[in-house]
VMD Tcl script that builds the backbone (N, CA, C; Angstrom):
set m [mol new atoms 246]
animate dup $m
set s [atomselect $m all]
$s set {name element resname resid chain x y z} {
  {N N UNK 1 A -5.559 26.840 -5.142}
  {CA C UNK 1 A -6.591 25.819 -5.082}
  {C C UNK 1 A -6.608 25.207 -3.680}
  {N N UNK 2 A -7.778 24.931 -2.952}
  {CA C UNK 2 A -8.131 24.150 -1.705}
  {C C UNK 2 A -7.294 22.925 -1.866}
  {N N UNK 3 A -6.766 22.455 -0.439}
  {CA C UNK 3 A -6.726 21.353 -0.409}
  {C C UNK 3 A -7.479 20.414 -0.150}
  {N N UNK 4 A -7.329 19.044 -0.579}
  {CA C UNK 4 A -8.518 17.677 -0.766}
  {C C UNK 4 A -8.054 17.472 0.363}
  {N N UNK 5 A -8.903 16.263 1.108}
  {CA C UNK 5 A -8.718 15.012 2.353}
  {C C UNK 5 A -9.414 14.149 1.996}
  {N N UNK 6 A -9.027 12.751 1.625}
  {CA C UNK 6 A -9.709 11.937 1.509}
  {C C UNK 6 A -9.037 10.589 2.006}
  {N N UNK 7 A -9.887 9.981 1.882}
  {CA C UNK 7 A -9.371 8.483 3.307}
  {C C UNK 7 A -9.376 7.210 2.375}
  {N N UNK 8 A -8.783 6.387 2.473}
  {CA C UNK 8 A -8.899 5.310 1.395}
  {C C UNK 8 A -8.872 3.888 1.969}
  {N N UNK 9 A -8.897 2.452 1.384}
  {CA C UNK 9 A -8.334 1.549 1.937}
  {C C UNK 9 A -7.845 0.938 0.471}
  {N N UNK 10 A -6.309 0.801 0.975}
  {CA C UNK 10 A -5.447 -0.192 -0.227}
  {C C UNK 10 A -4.992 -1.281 0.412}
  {N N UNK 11 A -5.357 -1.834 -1.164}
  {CA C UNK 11 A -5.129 -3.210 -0.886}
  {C C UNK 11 A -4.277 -3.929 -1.683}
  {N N UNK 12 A -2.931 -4.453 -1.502}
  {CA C UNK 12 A -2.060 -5.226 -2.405}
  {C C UNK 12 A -1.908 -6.569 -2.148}
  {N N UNK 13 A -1.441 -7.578 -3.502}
  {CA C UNK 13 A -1.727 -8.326 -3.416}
  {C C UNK 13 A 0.189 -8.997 -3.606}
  {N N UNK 14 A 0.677 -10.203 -2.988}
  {CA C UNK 14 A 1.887 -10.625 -2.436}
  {C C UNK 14 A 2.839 -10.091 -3.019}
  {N N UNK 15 A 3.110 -9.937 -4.999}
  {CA C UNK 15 A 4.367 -9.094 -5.002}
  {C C UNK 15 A 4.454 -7.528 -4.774}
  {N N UNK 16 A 3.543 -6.826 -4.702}
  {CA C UNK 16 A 3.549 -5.382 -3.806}
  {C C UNK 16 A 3.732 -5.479 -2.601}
  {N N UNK 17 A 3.303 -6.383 -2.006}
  {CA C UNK 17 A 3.216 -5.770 -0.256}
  {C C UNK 17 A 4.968 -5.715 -0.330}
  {N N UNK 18 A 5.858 -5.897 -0.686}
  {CA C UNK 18 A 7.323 -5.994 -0.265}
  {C C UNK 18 A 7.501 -4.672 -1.133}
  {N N UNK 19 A 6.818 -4.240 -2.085}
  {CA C UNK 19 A 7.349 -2.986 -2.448}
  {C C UNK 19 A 7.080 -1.827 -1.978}
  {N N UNK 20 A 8.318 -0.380 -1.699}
  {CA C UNK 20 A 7.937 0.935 -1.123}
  {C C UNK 20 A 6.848 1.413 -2.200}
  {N N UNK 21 A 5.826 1.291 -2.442}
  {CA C UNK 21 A 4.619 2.083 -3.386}
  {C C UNK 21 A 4.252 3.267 -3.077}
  {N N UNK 22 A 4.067 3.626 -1.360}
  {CA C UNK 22 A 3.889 4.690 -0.533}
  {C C UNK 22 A 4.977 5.612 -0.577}
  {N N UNK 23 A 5.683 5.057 -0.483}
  {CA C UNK 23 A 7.388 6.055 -0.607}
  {C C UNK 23 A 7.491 6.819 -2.092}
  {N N UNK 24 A 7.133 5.532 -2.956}
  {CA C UNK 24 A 7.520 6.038 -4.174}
  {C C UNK 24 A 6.215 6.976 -4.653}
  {N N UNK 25 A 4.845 6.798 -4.515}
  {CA C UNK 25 A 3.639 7.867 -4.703}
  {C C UNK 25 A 4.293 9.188 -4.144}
  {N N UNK 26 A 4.573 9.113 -2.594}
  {CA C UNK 26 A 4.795 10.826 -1.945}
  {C C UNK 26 A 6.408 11.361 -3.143}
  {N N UNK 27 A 6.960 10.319 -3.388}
  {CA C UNK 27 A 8.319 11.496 -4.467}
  {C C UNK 27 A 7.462 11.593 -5.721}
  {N N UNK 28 A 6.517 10.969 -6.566}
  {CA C UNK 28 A 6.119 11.534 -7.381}
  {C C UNK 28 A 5.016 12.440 -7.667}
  {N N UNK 29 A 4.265 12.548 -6.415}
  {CA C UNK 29 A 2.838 13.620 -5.808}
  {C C UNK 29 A 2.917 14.260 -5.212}
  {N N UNK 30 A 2.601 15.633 -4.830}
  {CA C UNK 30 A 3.079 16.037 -4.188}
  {C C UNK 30 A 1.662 16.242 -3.113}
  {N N UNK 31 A 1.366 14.839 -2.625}
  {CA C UNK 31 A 0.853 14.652 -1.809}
  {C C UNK 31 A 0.761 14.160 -0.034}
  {N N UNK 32 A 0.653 14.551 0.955}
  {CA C UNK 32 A 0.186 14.583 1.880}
  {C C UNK 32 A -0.238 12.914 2.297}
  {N N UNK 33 A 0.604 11.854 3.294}
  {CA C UNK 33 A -0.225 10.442 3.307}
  {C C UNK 33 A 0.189 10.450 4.768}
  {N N UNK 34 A -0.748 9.918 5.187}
  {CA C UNK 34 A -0.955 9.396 6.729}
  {C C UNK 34 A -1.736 8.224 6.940}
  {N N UNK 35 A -0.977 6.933 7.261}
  {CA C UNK 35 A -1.171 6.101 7.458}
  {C C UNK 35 A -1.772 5.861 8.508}
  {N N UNK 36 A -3.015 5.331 8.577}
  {CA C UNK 36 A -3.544 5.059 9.686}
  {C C UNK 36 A -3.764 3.743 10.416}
  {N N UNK 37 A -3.728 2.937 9.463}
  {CA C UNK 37 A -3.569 1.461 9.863}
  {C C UNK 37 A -3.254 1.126 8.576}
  {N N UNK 38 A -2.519 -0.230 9.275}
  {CA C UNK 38 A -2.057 -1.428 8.112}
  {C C UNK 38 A -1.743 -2.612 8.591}
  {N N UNK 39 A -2.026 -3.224 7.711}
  {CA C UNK 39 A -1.725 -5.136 8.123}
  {C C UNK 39 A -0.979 -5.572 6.679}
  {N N UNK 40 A 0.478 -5.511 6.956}
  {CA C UNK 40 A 1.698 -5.995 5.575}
  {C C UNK 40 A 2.046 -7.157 5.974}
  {N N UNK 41 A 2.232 -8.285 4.975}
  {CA C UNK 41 A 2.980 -9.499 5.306}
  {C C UNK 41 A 3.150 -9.815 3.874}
  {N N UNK 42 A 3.985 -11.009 4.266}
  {CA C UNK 42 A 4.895 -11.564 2.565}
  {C C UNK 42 A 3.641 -11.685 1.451}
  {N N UNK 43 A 2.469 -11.927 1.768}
  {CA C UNK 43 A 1.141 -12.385 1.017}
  {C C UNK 43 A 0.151 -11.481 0.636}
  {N N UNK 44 A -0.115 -10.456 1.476}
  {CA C UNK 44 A -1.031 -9.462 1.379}
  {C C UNK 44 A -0.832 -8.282 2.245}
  {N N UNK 45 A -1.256 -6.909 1.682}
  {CA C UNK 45 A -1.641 -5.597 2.445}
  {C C UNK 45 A -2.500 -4.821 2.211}
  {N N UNK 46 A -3.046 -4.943 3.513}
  {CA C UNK 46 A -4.626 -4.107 3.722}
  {C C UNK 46 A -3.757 -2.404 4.715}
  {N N UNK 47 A -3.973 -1.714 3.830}
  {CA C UNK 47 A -3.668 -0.478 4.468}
  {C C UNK 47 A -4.950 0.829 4.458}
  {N N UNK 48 A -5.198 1.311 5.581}
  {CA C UNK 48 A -5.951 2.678 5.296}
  {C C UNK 48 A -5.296 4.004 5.305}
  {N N UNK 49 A -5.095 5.022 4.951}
  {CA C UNK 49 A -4.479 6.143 4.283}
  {C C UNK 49 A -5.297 7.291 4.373}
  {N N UNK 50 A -4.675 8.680 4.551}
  {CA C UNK 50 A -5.287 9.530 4.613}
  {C C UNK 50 A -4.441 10.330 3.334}
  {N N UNK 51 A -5.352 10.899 2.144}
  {CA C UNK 51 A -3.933 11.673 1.277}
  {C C UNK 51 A -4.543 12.964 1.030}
  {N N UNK 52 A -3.551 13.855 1.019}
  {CA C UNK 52 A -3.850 14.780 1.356}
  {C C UNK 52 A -3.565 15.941 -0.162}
  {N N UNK 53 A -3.790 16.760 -0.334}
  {CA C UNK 53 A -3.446 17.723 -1.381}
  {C C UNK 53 A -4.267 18.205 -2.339}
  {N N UNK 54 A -3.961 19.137 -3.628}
  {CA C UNK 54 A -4.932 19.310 -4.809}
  {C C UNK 54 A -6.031 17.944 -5.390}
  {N N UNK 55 A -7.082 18.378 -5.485}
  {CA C UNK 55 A -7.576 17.419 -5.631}
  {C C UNK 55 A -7.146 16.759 -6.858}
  {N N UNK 56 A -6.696 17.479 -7.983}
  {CA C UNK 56 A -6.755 16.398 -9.239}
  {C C UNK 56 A -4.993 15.793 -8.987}
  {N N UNK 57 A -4.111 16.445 -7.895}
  {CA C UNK 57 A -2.916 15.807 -7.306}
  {C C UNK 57 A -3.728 14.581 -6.906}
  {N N UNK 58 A -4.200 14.297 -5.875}
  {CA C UNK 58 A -4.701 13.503 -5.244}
  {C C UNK 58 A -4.810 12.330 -5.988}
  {N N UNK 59 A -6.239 12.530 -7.189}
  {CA C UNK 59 A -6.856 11.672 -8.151}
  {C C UNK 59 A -5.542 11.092 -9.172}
  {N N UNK 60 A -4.361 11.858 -9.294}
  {CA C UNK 60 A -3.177 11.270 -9.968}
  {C C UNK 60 A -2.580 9.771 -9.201}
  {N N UNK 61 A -2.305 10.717 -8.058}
  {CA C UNK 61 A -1.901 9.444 -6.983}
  {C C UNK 61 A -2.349 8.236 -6.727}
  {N N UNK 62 A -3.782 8.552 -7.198}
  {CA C UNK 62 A -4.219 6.972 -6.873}
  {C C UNK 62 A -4.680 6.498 -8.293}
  {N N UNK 63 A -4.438 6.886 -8.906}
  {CA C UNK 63 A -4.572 6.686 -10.663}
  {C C UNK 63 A -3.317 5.630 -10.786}
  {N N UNK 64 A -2.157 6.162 -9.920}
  {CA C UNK 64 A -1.097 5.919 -10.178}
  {C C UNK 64 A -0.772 4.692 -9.257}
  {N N UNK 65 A -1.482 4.648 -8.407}
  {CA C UNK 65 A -1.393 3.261 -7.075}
  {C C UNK 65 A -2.064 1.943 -8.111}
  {N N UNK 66 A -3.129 2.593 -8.847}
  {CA C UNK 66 A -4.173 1.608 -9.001}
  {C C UNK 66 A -3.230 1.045 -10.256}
  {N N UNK 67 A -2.378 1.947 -11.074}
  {CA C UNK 67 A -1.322 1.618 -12.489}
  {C C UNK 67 A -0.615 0.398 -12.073}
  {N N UNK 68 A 0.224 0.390 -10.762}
  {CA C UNK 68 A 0.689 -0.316 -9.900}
  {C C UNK 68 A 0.289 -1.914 -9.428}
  {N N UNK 69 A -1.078 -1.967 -9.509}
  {CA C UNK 69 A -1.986 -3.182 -9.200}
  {C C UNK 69 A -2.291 -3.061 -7.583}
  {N N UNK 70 A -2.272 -1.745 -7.253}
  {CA C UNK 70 A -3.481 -1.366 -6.105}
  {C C UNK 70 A -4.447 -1.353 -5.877}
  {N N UNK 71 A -5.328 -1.690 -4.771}
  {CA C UNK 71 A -6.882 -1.517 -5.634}
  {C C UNK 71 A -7.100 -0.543 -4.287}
  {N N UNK 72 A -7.681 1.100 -5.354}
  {CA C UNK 72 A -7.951 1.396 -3.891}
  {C C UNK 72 A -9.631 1.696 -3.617}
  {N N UNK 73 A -10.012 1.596 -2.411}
  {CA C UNK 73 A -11.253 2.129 -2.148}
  {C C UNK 73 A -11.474 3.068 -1.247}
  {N N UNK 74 A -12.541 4.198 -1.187}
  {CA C UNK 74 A -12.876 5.482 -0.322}
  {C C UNK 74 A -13.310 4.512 0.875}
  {N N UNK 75 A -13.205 4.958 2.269}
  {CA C UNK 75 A -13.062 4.550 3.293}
  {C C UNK 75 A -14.943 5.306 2.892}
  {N N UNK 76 A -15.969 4.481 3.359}
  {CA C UNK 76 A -17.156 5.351 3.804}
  {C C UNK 76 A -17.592 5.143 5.123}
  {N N UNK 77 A -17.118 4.810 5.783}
  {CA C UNK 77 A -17.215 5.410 7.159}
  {C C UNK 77 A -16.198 5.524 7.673}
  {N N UNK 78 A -16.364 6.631 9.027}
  {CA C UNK 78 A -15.275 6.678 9.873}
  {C C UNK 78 A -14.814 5.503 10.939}
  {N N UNK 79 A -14.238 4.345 9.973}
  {CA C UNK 79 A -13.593 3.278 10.719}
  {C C UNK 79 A -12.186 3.332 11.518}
  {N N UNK 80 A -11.344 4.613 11.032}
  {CA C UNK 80 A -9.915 4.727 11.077}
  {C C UNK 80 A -9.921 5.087 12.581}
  {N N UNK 81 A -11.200 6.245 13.111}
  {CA C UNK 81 A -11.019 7.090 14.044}
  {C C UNK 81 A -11.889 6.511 15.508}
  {N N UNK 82 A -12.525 4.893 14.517}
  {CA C UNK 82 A -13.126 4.268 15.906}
  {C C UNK 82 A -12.352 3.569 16.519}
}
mol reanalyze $m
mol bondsrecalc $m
mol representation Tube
mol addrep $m
């Protein structure tokens, strides 16, 4: 099967931003993440992400961010690369 690329922006709210969520998604997906920006502090994190892999891998991963109290959204434009 092809691999997916898709770009996201997550967003957590004060007791996540202190947790590895990213660490712990790539050991349970066997997905592909490249961080492209982020703004973490004790209160909030705005991160954008690139994840990479099978697509219905992919759609797990963030099934599984959002289980978490992630909220994620598709990046629709190319903001990461301006």
């Amino acid at each position: 099967m092809a691999n997916f690329k898709g770009r996201y922006w997550l967003n957590f709210d004060a007791p996540r931003s202190t947790q590895p969520l990213i660490y712990q998604m790539g050991k349970q997906f066997e997905v592909v993440f490249n961080i492209r920006q982020a703004t973490v502090n004790e209160e909030v994190g705005i991160m954008a992400v690139e994840l990479e892999g099978e697509r219905e891998v992919v759609k797990g991963a963030i099934a599984w961010l959002e289980s978490q109290g992630v909220k994620v959204e598709p990046v629709e434009i190319n903001t990461i690369e301006g």
